[in-house]
PQR file with spaces between the fields and no chain letter, atoms N, CA, C, O and H, PARSE charges and radii, in Angstrom:
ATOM       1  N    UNK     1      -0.335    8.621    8.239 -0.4000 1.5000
ATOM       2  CA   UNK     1       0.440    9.792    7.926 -0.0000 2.0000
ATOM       3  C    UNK     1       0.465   10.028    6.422  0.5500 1.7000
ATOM       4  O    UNK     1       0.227   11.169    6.025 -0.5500 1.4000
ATOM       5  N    UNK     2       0.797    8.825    5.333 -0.4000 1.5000
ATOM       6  CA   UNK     2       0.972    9.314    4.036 -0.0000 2.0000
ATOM       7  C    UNK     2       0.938    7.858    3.618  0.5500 1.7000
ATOM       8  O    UNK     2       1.155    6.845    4.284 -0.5500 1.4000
ATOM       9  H    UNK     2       0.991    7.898    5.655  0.4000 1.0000
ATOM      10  N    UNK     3       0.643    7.998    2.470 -0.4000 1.5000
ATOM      11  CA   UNK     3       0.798    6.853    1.431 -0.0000 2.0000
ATOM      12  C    UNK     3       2.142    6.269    1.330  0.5500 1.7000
ATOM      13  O    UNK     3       2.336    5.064    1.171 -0.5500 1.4000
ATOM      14  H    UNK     3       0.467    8.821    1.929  0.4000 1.0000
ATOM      15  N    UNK     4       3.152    7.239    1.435 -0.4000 1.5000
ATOM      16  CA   UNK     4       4.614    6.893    1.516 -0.0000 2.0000
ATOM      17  C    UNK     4       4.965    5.782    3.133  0.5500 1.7000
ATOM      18  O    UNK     4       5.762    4.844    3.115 -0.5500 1.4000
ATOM      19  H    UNK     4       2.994    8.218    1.564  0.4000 1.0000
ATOM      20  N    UNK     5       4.202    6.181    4.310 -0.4000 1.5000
ATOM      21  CA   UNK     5       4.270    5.515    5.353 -0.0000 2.0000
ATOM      22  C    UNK     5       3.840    3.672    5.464  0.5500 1.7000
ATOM      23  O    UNK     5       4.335    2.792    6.168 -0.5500 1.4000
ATOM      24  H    UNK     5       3.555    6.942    4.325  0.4000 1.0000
ATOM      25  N    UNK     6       2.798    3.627    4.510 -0.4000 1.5000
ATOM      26  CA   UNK     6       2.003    2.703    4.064 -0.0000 2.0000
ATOM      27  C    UNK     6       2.751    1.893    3.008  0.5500 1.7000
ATOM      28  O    UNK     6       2.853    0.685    3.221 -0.5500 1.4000
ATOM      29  H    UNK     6       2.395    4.342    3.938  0.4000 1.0000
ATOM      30  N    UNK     7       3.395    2.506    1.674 -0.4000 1.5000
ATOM      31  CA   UNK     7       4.266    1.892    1.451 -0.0000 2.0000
ATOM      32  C    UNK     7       5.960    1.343    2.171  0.5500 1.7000
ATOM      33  O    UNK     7       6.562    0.291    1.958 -0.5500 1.4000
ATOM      34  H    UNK     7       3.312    3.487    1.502  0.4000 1.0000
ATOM      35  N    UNK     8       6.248    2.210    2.817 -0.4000 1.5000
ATOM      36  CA   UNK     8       7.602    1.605    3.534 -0.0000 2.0000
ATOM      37  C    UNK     8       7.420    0.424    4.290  0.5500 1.7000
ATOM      38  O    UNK     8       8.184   -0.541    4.325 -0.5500 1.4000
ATOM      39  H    UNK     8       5.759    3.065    2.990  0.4000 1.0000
ATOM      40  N    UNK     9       5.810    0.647    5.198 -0.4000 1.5000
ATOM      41  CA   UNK     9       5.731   -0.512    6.000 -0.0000 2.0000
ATOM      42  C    UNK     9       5.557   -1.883    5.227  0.5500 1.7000
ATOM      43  O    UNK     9       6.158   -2.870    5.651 -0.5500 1.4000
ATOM      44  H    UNK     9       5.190    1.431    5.169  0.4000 1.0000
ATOM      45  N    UNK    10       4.790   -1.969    4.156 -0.4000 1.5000
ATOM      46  CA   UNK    10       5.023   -2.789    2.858 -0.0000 2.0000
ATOM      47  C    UNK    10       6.000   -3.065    2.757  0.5500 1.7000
ATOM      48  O    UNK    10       6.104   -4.166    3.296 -0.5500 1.4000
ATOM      49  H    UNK    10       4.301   -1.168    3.812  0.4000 1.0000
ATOM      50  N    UNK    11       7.128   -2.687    2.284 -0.4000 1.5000
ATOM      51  CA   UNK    11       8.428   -3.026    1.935 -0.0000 2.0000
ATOM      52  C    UNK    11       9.164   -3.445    3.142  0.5500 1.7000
ATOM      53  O    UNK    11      10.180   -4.132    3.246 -0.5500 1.4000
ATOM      54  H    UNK    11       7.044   -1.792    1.847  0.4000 1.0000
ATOM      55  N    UNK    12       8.627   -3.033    3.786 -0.4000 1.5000
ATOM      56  CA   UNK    12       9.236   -4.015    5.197 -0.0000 2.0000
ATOM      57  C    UNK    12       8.800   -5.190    5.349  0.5500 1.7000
ATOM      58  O    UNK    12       9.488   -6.187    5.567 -0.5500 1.4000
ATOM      59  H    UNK    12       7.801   -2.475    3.702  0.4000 1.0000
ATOM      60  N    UNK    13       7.235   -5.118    5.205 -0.4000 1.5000
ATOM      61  CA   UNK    13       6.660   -6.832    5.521 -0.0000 2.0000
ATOM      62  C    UNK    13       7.687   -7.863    4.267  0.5500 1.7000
ATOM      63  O    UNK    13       8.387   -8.854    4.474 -0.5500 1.4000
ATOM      64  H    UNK    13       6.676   -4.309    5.028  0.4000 1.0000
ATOM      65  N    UNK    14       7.425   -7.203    3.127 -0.4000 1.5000
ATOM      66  CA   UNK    14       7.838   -7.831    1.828 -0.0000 2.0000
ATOM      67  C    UNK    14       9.551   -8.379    2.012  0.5500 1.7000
ATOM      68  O    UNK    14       9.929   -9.382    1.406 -0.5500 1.4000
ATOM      69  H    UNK    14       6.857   -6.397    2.959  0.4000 1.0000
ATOM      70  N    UNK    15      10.177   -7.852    2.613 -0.4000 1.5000
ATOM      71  CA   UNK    15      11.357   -7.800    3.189 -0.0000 2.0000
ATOM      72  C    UNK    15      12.164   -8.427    4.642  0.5500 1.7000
ATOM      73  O    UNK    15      13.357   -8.560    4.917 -0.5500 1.4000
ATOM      74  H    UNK    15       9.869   -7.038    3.105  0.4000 1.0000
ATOM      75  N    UNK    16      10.994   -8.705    5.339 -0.4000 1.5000
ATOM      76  CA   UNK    16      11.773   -9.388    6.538 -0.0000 2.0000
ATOM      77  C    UNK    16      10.337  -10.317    6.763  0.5500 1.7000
ATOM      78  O    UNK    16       9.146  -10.007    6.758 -0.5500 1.4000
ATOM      79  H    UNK    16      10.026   -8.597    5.116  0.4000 1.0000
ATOM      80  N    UNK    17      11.017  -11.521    6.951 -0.4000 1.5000
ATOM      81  CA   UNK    17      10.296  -12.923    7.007 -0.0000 2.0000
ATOM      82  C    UNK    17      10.076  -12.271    8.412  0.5500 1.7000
ATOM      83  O    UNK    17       9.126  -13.038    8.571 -0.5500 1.4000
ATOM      84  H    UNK    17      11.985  -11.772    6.955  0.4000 1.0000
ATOM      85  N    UNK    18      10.091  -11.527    9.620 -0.4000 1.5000
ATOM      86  CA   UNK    18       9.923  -11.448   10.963 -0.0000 2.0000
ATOM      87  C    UNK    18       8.627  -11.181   10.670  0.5500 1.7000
ATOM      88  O    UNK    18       7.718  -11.999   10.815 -0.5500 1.4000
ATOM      89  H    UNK    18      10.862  -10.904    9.491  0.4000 1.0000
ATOM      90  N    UNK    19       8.441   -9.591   10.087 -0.4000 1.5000
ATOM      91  CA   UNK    19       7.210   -8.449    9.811 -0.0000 2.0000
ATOM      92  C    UNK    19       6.600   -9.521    9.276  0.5500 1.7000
ATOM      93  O    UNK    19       5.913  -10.235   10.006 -0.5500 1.4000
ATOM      94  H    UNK    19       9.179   -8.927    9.969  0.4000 1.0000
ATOM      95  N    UNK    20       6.725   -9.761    8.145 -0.4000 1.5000
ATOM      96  CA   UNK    20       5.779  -10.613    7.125 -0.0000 2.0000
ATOM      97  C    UNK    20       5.391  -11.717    7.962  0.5500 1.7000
ATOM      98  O    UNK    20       4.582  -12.356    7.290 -0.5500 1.4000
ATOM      99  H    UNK    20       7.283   -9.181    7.552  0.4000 1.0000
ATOM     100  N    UNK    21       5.533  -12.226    8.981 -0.4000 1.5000
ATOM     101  CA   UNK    21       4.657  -13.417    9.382 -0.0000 2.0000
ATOM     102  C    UNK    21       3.748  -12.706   10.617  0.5500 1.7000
ATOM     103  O    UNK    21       2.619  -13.082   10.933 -0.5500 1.4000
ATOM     104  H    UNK    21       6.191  -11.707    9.527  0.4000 1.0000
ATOM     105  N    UNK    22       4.538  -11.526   11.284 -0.4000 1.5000
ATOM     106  CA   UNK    22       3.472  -10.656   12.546 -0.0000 2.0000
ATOM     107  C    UNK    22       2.500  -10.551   11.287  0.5500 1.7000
ATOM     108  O    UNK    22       1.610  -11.390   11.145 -0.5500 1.4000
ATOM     109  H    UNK    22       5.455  -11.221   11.028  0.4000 1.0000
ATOM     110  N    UNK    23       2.677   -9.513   10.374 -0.4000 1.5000
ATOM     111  CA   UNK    23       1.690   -9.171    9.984 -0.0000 2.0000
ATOM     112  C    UNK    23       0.387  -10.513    9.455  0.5500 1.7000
ATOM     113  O    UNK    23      -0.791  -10.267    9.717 -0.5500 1.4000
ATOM     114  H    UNK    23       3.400   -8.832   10.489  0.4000 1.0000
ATOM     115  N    UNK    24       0.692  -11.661    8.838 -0.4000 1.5000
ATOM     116  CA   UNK    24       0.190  -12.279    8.217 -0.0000 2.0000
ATOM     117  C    UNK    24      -0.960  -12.660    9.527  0.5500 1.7000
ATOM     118  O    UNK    24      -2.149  -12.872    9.292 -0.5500 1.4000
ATOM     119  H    UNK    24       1.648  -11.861    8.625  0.4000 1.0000
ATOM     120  N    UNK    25      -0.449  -12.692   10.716 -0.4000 1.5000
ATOM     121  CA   UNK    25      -1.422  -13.162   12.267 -0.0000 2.0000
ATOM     122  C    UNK    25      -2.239  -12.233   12.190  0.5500 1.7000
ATOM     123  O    UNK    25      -3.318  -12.747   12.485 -0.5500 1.4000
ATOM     124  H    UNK    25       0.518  -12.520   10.907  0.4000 1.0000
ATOM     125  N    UNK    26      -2.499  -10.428   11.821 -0.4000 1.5000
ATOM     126  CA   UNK    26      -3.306   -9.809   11.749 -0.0000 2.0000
ATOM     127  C    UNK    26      -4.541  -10.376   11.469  0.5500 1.7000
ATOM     128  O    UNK    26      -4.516  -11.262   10.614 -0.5500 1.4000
ATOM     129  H    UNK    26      -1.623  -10.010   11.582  0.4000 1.0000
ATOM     130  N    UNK    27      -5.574  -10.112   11.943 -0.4000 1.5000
ATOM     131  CA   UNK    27      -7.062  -10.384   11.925 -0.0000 2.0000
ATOM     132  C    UNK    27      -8.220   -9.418   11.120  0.5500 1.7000
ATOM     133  O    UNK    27      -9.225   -9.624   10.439 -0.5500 1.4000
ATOM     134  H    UNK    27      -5.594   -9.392   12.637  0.4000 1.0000
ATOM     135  N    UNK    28      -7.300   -7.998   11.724 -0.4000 1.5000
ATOM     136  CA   UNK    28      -7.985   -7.001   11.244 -0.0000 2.0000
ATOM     137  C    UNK    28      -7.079   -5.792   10.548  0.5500 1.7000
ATOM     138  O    UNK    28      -5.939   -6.034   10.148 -0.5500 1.4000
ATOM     139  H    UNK    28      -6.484   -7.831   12.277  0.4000 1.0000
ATOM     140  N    UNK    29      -7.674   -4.478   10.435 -0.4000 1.5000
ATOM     141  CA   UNK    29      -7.092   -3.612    9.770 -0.0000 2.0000
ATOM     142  C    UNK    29      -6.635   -3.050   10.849  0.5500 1.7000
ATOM     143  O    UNK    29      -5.441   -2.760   10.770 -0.5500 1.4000
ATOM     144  H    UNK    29      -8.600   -4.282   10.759  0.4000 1.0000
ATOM     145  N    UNK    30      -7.281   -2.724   12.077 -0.4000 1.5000
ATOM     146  CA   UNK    30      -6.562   -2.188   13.727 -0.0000 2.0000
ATOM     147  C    UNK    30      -5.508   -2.546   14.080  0.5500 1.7000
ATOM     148  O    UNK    30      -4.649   -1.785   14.525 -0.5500 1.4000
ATOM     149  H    UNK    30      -8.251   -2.959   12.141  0.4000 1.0000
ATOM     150  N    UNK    31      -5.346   -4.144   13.902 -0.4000 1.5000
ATOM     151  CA   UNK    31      -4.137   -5.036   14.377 -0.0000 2.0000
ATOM     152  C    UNK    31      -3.233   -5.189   13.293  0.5500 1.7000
ATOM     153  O    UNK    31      -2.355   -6.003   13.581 -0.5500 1.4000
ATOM     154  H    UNK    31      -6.044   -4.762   13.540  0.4000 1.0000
ATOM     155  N    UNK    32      -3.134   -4.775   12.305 -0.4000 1.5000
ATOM     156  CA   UNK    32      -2.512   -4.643   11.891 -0.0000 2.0000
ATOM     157  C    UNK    32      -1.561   -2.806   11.763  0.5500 1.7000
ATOM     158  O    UNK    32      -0.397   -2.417   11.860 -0.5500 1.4000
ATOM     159  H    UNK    32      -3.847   -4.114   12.070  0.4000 1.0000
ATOM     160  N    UNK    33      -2.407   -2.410   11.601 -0.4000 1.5000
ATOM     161  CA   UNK    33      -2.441   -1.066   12.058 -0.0000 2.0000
ATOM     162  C    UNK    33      -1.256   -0.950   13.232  0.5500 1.7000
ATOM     163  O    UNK    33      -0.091   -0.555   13.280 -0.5500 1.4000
ATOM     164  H    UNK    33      -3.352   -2.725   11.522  0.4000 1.0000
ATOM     165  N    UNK    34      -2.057   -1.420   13.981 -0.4000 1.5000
ATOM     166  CA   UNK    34      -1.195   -1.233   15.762 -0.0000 2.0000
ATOM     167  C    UNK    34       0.066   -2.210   15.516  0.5500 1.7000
ATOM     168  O    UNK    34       0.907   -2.224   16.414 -0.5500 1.4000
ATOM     169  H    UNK    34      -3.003   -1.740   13.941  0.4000 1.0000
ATOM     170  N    UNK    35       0.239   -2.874   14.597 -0.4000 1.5000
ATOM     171  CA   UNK    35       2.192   -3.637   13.826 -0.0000 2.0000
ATOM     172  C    UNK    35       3.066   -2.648   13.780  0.5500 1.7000
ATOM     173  O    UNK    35       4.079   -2.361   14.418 -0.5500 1.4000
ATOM     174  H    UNK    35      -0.445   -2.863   13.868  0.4000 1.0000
ATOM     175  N    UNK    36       2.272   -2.020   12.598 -0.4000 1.5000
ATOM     176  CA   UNK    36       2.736   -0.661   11.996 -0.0000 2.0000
ATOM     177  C    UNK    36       3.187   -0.100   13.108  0.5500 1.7000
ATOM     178  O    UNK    36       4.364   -0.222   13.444 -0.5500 1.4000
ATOM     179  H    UNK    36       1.449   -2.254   12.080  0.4000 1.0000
ATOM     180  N    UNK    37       2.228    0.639   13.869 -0.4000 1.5000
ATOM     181  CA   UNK    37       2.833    1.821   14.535 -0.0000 2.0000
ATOM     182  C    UNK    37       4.201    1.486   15.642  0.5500 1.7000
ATOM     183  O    UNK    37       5.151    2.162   16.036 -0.5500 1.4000
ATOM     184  H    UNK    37       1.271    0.738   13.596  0.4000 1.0000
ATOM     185  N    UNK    38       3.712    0.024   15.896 -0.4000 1.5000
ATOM     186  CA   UNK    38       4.285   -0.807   17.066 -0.0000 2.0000
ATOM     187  C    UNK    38       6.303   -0.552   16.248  0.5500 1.7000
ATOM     188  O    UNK    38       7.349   -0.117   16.730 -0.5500 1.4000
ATOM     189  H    UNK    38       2.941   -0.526   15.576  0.4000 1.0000
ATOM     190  N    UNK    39       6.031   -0.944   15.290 -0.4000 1.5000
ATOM     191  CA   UNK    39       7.211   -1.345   14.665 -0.0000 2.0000
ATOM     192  C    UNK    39       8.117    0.394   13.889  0.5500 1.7000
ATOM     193  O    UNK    39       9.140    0.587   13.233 -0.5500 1.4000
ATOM     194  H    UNK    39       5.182   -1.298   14.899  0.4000 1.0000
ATOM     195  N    UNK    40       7.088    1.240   14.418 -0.4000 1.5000
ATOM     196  CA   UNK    40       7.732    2.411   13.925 -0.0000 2.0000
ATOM     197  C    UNK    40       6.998    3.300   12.239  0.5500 1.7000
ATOM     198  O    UNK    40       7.527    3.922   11.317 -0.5500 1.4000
ATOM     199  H    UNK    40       6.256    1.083   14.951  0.4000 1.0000
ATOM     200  N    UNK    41       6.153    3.060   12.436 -0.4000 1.5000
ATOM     201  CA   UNK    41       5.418    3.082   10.839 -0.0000 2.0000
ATOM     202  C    UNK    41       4.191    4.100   11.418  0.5500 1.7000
ATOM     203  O    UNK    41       3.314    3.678   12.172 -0.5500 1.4000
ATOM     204  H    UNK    41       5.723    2.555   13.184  0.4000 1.0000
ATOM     205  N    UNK    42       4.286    5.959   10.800 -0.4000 1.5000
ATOM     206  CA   UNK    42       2.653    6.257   11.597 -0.0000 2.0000
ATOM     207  C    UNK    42       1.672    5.749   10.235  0.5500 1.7000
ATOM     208  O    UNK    42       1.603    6.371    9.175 -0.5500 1.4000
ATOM     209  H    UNK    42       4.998    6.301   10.187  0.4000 1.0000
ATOM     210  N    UNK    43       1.073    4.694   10.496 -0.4000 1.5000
ATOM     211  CA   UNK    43      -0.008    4.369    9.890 -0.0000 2.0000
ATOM     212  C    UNK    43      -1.061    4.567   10.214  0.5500 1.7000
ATOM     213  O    UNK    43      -1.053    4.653   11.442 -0.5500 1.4000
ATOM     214  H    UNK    43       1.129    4.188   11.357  0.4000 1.0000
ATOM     215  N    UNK    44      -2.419    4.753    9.671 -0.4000 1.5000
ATOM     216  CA   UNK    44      -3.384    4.668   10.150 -0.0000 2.0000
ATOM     217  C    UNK    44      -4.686    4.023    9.326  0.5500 1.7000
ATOM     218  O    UNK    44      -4.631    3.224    8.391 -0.5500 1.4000
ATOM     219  H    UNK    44      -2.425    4.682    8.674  0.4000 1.0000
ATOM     220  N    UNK    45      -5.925    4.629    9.972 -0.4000 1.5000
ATOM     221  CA   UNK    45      -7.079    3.934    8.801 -0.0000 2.0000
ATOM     222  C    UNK    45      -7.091    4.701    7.575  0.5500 1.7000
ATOM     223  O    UNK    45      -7.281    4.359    6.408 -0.5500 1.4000
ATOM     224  H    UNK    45      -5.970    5.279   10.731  0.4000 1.0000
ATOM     225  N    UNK    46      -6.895    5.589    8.003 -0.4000 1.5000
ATOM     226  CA   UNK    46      -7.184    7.100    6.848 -0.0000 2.0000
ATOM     227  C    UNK    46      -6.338    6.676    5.650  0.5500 1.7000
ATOM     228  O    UNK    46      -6.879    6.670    4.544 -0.5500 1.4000
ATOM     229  H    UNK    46      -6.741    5.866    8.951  0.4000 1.0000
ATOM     230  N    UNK    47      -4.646    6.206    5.811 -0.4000 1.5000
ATOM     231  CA   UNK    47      -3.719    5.983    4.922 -0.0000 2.0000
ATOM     232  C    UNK    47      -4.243    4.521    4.868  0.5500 1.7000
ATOM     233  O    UNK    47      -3.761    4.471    3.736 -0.5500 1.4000
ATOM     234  H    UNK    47      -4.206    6.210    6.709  0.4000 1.0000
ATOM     235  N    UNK    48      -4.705    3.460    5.011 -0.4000 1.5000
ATOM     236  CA   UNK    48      -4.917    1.897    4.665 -0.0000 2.0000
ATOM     237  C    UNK    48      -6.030    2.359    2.911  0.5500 1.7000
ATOM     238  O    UNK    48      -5.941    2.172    1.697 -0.5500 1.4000
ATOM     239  H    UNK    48      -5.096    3.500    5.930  0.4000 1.0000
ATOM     240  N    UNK    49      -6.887    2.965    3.824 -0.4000 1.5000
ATOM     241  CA   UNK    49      -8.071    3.509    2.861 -0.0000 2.0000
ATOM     242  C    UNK    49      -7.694    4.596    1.866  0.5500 1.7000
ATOM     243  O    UNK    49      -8.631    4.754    1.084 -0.5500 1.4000
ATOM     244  H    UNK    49      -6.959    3.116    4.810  0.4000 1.0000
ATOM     245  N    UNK    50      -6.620    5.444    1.590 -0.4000 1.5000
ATOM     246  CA   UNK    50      -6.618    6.491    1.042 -0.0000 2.0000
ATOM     247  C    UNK    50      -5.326    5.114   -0.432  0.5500 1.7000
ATOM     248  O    UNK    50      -5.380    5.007   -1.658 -0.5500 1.4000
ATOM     249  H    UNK    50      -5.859    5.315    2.226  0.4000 1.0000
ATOM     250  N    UNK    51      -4.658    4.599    0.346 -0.4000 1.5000
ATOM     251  CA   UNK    51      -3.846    3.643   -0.445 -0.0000 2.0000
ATOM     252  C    UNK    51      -4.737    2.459   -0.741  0.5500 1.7000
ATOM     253  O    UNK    51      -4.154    1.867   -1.650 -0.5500 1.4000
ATOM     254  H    UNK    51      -4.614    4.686    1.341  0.4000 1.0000
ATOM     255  N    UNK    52      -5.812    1.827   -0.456 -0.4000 1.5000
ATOM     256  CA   UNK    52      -6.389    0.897   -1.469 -0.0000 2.0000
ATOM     257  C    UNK    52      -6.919    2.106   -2.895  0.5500 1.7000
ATOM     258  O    UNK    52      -6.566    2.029   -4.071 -0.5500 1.4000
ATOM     259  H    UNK    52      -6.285    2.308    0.282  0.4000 1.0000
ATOM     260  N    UNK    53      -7.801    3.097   -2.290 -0.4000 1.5000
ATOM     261  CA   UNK    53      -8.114    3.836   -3.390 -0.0000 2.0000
ATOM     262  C    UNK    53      -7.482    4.296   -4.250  0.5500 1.7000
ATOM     263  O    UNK    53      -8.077    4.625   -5.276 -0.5500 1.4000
ATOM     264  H    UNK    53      -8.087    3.160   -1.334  0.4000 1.0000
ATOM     265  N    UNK    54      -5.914    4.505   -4.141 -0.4000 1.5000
ATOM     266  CA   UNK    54      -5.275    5.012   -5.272 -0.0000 2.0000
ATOM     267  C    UNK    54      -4.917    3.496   -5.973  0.5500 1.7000
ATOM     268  O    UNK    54      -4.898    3.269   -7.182 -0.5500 1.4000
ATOM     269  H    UNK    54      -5.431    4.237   -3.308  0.4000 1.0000
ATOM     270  N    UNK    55      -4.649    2.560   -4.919 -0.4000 1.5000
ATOM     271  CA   UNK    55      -4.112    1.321   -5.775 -0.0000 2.0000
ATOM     272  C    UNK    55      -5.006    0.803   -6.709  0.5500 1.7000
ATOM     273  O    UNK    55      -4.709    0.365   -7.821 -0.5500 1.4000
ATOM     274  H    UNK    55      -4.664    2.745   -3.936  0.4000 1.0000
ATOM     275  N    UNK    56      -6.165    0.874   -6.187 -0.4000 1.5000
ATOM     276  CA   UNK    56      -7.485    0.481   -7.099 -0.0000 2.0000
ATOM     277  C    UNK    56      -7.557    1.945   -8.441  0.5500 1.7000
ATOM     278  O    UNK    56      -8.283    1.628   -9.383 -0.5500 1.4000
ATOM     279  H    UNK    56      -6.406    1.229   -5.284  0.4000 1.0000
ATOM     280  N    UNK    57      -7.017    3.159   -8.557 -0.4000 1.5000
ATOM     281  CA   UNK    57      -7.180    4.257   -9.667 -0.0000 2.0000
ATOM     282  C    UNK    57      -6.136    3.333  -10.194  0.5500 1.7000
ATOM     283  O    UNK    57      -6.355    2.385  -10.948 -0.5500 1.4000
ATOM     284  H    UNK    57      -6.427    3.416   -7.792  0.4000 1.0000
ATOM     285  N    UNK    58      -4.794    3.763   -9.649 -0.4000 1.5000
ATOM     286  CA   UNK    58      -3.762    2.912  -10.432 -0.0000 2.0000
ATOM     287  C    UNK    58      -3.794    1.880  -11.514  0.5500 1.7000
ATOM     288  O    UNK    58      -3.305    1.836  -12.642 -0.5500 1.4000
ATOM     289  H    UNK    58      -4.616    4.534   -9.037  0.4000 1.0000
ATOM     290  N    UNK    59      -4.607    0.973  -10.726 -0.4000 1.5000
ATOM     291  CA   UNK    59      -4.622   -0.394  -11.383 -0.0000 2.0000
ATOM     292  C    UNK    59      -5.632   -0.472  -13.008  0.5500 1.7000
ATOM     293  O    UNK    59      -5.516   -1.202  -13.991 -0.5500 1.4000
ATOM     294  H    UNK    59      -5.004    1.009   -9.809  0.4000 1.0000
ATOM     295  N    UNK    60      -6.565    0.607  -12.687 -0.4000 1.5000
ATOM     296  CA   UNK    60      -7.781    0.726  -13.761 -0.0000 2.0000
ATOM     297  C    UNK    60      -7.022    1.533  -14.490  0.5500 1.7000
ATOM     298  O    UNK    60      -6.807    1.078  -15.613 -0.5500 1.4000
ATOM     299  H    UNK    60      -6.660    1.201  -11.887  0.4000 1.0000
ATOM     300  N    UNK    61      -6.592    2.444  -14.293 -0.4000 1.5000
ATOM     301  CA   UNK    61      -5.404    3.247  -15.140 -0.0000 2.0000
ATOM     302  C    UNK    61      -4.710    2.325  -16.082  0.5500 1.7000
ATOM     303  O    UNK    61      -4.648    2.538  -17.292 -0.5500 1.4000
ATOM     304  H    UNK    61      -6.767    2.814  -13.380  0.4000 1.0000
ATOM     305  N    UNK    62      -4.263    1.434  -15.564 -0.4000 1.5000
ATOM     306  CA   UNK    62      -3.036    1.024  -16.780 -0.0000 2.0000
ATOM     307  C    UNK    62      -3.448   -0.059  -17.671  0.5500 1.7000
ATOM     308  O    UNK    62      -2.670   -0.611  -18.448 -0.5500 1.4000
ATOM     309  H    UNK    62      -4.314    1.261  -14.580  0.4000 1.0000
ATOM     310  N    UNK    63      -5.046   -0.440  -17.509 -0.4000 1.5000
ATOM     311  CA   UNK    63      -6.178   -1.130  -18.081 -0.0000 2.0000
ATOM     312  C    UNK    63      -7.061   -0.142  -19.016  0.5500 1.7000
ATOM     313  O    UNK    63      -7.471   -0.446  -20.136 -0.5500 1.4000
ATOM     314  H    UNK    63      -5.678    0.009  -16.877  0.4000 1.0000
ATOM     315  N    UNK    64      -7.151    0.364  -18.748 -0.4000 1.5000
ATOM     316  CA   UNK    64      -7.898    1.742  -19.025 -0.0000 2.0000
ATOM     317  C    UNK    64      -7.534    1.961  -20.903  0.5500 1.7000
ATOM     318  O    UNK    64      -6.337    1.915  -21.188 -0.5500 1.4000
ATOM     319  H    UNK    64      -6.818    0.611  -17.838  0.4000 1.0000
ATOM     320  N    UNK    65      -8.356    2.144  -21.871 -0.4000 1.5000
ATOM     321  CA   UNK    65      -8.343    2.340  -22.884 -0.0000 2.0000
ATOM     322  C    UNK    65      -7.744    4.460  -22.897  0.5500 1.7000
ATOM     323  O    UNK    65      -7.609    5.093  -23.944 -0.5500 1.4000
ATOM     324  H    UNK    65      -9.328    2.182  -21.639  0.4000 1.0000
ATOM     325  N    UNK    66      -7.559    4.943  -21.749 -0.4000 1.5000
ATOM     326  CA   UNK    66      -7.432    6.242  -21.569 -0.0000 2.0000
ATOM     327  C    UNK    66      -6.132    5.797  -21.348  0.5500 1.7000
ATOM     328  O    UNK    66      -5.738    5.565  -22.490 -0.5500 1.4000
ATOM     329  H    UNK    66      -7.669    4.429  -20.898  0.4000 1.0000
ATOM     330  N    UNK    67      -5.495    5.614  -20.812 -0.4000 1.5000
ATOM     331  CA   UNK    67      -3.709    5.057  -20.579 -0.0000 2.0000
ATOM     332  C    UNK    67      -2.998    5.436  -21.968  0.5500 1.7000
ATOM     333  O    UNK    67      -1.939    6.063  -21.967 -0.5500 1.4000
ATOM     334  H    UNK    67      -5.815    5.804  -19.884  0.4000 1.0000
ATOM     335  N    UNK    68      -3.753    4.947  -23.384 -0.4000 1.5000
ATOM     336  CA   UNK    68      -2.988    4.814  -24.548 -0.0000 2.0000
ATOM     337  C    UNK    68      -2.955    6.507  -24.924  0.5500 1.7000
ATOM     338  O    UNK    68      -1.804    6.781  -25.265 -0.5500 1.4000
ATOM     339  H    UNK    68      -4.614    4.437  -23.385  0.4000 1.0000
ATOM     340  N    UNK    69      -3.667    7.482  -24.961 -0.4000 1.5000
ATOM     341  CA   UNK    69      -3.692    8.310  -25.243 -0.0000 2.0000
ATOM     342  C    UNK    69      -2.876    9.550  -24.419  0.5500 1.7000
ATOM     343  O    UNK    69      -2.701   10.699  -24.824 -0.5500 1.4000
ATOM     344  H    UNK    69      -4.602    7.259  -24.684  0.4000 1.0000
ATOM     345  N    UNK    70      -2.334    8.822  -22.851 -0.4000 1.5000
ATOM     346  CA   UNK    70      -1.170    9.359  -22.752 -0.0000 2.0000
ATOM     347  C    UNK    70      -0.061    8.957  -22.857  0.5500 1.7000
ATOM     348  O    UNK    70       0.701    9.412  -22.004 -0.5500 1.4000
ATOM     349  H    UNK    70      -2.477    7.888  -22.522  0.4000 1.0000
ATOM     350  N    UNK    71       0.455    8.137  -23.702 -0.4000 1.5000
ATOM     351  CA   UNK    71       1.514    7.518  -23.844 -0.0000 2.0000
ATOM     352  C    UNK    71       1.677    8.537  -25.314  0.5500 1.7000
ATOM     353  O    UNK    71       0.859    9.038  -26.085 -0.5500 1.4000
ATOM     354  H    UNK    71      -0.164    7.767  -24.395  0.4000 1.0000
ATOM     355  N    UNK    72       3.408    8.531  -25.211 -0.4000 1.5000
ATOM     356  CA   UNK    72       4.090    8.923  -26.682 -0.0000 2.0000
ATOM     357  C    UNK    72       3.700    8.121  -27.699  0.5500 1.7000
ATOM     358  O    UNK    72       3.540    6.902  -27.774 -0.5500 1.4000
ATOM     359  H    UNK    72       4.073    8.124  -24.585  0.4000 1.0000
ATOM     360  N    UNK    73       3.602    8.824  -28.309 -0.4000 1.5000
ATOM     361  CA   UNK    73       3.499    7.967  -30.038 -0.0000 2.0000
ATOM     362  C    UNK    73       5.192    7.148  -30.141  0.5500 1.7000
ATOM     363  O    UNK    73       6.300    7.606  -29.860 -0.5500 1.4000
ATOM     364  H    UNK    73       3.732    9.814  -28.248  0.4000 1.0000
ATOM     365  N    UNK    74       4.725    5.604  -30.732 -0.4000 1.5000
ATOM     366  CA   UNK    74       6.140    5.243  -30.674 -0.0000 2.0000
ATOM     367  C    UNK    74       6.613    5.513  -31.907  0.5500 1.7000
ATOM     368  O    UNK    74       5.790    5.387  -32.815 -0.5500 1.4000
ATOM     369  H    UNK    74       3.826    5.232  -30.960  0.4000 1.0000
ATOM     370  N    UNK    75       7.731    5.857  -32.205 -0.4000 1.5000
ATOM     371  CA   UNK    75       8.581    6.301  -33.277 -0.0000 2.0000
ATOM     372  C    UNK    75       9.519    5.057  -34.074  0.5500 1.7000
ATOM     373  O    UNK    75      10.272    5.351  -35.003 -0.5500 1.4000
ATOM     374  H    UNK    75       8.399    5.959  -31.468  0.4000 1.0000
């Protein structure tokens, strides 16, 4: 459904020792997937894949020699 769906279910695993150990038995991205939805989360492949790709922009972003040039000048 959204990147936002993908993160909540995150904060759920991160958050309840229950989720966080179903999920950790996952094998695959399906079965894990089918946690998600199982547990109330519309997840899918589309959002697994659309959220590594931003996490992976993200991450080069704040590495990124381009990062400094949007930051304020510090005063």
């Amino acid at each position: 459904m959204s990147r936002e769906a993908v993160s909540d279910f995150l904060h759920a695993v991160e958050h309840s020792q229950k989720v966080r150990k179903a999920a950790s038995s996952c094998r695959s991205d399906d079965e894990l997937i089918a946690l998600a939805n199982q547990l109330g989360f519309s997840v899918n492949q589309r959002d697994l894949n659309q959220d590594s790709r931003d996490s992976a922009m993200t991450q080069w972003f704040e590495v990124s020699r381009i990062n400094s040039s949007f930051q304020p000048p510090k005063t």
